[in-house]
C-alpha positions as CSV (number, residue, x, y, z in Angstrom):
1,X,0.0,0.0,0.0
2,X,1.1,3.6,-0.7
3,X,2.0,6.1,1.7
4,X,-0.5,8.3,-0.7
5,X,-3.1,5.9,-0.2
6,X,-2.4,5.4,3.9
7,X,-2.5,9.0,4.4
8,X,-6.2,9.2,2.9
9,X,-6.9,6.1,5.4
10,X,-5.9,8.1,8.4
11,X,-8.1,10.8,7.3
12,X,-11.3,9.2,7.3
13,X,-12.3,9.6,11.0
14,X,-12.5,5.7,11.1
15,X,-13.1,5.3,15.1
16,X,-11.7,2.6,17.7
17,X,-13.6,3.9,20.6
18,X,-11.7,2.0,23.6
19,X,-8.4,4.4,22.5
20,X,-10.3,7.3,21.6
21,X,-11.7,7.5,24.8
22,X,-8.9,7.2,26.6
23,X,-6.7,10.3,25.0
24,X,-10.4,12.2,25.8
25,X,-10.5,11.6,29.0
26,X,-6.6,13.1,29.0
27,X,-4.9,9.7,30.8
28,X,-1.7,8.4,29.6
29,X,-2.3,5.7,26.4
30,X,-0.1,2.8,27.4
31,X,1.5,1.2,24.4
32,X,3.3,-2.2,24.8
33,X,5.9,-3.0,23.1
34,X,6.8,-7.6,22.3
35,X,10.0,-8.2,21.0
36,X,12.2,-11.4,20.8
37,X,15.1,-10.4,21.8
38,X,16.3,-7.3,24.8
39,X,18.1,-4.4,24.2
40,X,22.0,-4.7,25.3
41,X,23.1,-4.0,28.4
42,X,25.6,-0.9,28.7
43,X,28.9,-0.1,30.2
44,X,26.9,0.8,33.7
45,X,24.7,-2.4,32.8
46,X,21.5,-0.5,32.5
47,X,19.5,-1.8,29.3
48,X,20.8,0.4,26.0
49,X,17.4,0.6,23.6
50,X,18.2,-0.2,19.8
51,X,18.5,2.8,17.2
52,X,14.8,0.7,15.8
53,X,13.0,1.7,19.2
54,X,14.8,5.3,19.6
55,X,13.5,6.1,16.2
56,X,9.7,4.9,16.8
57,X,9.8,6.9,20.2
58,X,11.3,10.1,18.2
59,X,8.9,10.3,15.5
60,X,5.9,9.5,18.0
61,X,7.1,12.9,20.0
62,X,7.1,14.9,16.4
63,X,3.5,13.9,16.1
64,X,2.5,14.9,19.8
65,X,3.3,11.9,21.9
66,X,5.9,12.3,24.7
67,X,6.7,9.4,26.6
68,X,5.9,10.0,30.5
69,X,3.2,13.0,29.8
70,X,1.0,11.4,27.0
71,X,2.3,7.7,26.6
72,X,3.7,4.8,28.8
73,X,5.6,2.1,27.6
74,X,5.5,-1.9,29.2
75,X,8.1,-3.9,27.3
76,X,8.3,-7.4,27.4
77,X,11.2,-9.3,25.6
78,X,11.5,-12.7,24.9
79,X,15.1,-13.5,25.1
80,X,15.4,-15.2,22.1
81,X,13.0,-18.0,23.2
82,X,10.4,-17.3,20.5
83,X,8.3,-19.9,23.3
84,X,8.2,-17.0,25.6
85,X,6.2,-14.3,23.2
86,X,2.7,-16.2,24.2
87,X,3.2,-15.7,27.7
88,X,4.3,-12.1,27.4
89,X,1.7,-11.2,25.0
90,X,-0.8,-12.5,27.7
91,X,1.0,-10.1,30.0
92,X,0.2,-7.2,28.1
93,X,-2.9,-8.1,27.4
94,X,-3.7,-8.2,31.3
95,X,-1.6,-4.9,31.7
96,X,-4.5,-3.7,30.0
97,X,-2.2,-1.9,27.3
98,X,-4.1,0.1,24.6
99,X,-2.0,-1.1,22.3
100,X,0.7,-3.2,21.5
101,X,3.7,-3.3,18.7
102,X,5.0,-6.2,17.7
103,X,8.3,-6.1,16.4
104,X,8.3,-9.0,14.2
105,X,6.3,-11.9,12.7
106,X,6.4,-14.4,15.7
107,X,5.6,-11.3,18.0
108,X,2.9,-10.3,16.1
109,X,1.1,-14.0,15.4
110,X,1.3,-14.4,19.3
111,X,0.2,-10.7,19.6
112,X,-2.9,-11.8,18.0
113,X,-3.3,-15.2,19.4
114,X,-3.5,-13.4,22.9
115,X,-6.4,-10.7,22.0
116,X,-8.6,-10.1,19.0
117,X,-9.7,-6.4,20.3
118,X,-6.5,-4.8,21.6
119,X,-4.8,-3.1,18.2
120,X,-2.1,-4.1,17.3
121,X,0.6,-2.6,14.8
122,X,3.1,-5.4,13.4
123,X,6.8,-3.9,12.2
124,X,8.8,-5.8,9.8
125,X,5.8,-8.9,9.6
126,X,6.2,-11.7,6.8
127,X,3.4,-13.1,4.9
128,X,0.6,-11.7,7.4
129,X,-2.3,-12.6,5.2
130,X,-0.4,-16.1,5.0
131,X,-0.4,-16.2,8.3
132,X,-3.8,-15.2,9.3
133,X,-3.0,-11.9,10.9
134,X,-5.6,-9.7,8.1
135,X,-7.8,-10.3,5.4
136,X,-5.8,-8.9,2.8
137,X,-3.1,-6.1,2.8
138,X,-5.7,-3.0,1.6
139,X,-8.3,-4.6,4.2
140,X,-6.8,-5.6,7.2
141,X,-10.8,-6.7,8.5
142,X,-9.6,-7.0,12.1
143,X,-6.9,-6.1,15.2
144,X,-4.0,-6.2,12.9
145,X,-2.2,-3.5,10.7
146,X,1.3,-2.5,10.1
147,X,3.8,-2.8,8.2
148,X,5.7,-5.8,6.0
149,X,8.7,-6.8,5.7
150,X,8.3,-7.7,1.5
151,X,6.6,-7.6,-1.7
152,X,7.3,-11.1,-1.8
153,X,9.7,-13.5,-3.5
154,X,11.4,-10.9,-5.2
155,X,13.7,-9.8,-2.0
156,X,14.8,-13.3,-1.7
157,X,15.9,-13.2,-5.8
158,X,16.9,-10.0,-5.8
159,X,19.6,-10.7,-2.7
160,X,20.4,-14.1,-5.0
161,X,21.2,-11.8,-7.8
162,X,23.3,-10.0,-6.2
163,X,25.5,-12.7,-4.5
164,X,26.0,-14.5,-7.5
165,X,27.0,-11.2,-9.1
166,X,29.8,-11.0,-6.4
167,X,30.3,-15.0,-6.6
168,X,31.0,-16.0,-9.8
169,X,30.0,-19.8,-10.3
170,X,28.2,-19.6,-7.5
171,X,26.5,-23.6,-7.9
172,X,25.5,-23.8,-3.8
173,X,24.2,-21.9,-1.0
174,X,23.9,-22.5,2.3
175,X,20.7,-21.0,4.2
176,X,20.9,-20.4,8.0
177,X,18.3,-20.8,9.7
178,X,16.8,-20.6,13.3
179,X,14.2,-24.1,13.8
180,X,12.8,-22.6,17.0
181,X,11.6,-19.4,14.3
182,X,8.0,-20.7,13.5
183,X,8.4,-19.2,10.5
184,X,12.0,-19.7,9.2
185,X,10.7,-23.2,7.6
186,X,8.7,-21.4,5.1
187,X,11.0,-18.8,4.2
188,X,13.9,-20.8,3.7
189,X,11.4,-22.9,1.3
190,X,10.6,-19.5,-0.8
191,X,14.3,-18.6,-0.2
192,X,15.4,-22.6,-2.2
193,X,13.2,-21.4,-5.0
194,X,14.4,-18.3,-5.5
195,X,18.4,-20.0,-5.4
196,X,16.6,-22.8,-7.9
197,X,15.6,-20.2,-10.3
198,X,18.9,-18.4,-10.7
199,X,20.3,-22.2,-11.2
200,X,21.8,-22.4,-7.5
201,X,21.4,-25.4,-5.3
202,X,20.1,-23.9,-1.5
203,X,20.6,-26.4,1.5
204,X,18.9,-25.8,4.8
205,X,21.4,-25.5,8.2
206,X,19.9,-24.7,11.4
207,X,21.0,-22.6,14.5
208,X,18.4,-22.3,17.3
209,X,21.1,-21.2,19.7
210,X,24.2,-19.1,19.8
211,X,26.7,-21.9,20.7
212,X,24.8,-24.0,17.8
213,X,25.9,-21.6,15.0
214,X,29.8,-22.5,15.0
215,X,28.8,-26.0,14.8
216,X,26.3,-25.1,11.5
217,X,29.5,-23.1,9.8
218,X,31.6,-26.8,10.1
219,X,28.6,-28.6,8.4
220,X,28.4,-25.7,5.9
221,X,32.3,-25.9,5.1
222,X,32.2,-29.8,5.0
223,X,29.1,-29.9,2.6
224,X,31.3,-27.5,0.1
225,X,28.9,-24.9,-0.3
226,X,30.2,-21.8,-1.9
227,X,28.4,-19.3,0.2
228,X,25.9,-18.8,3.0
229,X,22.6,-16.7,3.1
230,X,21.8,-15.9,6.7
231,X,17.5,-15.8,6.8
232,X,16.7,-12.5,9.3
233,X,16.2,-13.6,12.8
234,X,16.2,-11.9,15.9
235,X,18.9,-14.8,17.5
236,X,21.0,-14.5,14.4
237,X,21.3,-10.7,14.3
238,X,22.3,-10.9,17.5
239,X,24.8,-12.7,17.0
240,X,26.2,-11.2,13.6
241,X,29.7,-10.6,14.8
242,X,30.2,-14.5,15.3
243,X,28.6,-15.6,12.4
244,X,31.1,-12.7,10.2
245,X,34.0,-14.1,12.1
246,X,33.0,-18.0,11.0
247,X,32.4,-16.4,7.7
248,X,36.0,-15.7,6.9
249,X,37.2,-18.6,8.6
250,X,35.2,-21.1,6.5
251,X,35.6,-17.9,3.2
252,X,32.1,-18.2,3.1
253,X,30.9,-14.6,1.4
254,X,27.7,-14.2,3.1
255,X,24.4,-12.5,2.2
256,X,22.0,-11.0,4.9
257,X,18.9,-9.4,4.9
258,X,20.1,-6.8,8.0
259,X,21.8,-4.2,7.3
260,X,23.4,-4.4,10.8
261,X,25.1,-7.8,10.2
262,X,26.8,-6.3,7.0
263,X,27.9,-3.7,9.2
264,X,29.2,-6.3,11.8
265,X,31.5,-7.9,8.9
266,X,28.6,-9.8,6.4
267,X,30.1,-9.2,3.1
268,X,26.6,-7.7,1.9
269,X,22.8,-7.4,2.8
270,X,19.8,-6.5,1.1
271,X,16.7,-5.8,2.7
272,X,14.0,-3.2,3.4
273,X,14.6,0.1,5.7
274,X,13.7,-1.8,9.5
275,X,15.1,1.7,10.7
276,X,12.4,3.9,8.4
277,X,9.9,1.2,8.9
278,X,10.0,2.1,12.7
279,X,9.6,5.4,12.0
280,X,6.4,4.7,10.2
281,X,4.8,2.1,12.4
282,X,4.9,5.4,14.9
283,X,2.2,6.8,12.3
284,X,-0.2,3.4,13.0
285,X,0.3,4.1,16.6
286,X,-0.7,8.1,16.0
287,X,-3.5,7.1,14.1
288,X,-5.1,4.6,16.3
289,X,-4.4,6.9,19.1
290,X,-6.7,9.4,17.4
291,X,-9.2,7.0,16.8
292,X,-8.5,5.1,13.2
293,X,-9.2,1.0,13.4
294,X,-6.6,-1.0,12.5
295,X,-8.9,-2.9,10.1
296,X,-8.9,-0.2,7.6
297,X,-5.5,0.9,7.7
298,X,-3.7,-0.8,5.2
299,X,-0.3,-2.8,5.5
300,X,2.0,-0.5,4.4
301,X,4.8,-2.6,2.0
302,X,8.3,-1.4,1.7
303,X,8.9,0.8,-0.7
304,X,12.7,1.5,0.1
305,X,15.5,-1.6,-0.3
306,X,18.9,-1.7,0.8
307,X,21.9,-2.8,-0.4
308,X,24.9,-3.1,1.7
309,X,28.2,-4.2,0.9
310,X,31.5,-4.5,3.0
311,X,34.3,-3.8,1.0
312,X,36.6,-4.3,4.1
313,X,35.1,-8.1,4.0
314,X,34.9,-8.5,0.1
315,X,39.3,-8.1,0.4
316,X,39.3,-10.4,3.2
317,X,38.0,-13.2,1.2
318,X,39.8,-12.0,-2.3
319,X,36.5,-11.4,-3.7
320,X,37.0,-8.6,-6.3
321,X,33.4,-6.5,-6.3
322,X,32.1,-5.8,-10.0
323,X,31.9,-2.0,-10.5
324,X,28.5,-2.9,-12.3
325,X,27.5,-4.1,-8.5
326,X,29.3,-1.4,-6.3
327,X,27.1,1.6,-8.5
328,X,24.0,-0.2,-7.6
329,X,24.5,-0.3,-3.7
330,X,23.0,2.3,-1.2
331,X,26.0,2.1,1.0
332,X,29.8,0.8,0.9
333,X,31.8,0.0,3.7
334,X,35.1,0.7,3.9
């Protein structure tokens, strides 16, 4: 959906009474917030909230809703047990939040598993009429909106395009995935026939913990596959800094679909604006505060696609980047 098109949503007086009411009567809107994973801890061990979170909070105080005077957060985290997010969404839903963002597709299916009247805006969410979360992208029809993560199989070709392009005679891939990800099995299947239609061979390796993903990188290297493609996942991302270190010990080039785990030594990435899309999902949030339903606002689909590459890892593993490749990326790191 275009932004055109979700700006003429928000302006049809479409009203969720249970919110509305509560901004009239002037008491703080509680918002909670379900994520897999928890911020880092910082040098005086107090929790350090991602860039993703700072920039939702920011652009809900540019449209009029400051944290402590107007809005309340409850977070709940999951620790990367992706068992947990039923539980917590049960929380929130007894916390009696107004609503609740869920920051990505397993937070949002146990979101709406928990409550069917409590909005709830969905950042970064895969497939969600696949899944059950709306009707259909244009019509919600019920608790659900936000924001997706594709347009479909194209991001999965598109980031195939671009690592054979940097992998000449690239015949097998190795996809990383987390088991414990509800949704990682389906992915990885759309991700094998995207690799089959460029004429690349995709095999499945899993990770559902940290100390289970140097293990994975010996199975990769022993199985001969020429490169790895590392499926988005809250455990994974987390740990991007091991998984670029195994990376060039195995001289595995490695495609992401984070921009953060290019940054922490992936040779490239190539995904959607999670950053931006934050930003956005602030604009769900603003609209259901002032008294839109979530099912008439549209899922918003990316509009704006990344493309990372790490030219500090490309000489690491004496891959030479074609200039025809380096002109198309958004960012280069040096």
């Amino acid at each position: 959906m275009r932004r055109r098109e979700f700006i003429c949503f928000l302006g049809c007086g479409l009203v969720c009474p249970c919110v509305a009411l509560a901004q009239q009567s002037g008491k703080q809107a509680k918002i909670g917030w379900l994520a897999s994973f928890s911020p880092r801890l910082g040098s005086e061990k107090l929790p350090v909230l991602p860039p993703r979170f700072s920039a939702f909070r920011q652009s809900l105080e540019h449209l009029g809703h400051v944290e402590g005077r107007d809005i309340a957060f409850e977070f709940r985290y999951a620790e990367g047990n992706y068992d947990r997010l039923a539980s917590l969404a049960a929380e929130l839903v007894e916390q009696k939040v107004d609503i609740i963002v869920a920051q990505n597709t397993p937070a949002a299916v146990a979101a709406r598993n928990a409550t069917s009247t409590i909005p709830i805006v969905a950042i970064a969410v895969t497939n969600p009429v696949g899944y059950g979360l709306v009707e259909s992208l244009a019509r919600p029809g019920g608790n659900v909106t936000g924001l997706s993560f594709s347009v479909g199989l194209d991001i999965f070709t598109k980031g195939m395009e671009f690592l054979k392009a940097a992998v000449p005679g690239l015949q097998t891939i190795a996809l990383l995935v987390n088991p414990a990800n509800p949704f990682h099995a389906a992915t990885a299947n759309q991700i094998e026939a995207a690799a089959q239609g460029l004429n690349v061979v995709g095999k499945v390796f899993q990770a559902r913990r940290p100390d289970e993903i140097a293990t994975a990188f010996e199975a990769i290297a022993q199985a001969h596959c020429g490169a790895v493609f590392v499926v988005a996942d809250h455990v994974l991302s987390f740990e991007a800094a091991q998984i670029a270190k195994l990376s060039l010990k195995y001289q595995l080039p490695s495609m992401h679909q984070l921009r953060i785990e290019a940054e922490a030594g992936g040779l490239m990435s190539y995904g959607p604006d999670l950053t931006d899309q934050h930003r956005r999902a602030a604009t769900y949030v603003d609209a259901i505060l002032k008294g839109a339903k979530p099912a008439d606002l549209p899922i918003e689909q990316p509009t704006k696609f990344e493309l990372l590459i790490n030219l500090n890892t490309a000489r690491a593993l004496g891959i030479t980047i074609p200039p025809t490749l380096l002109v198309r990326a958004d960012e280069v790191i040096e």
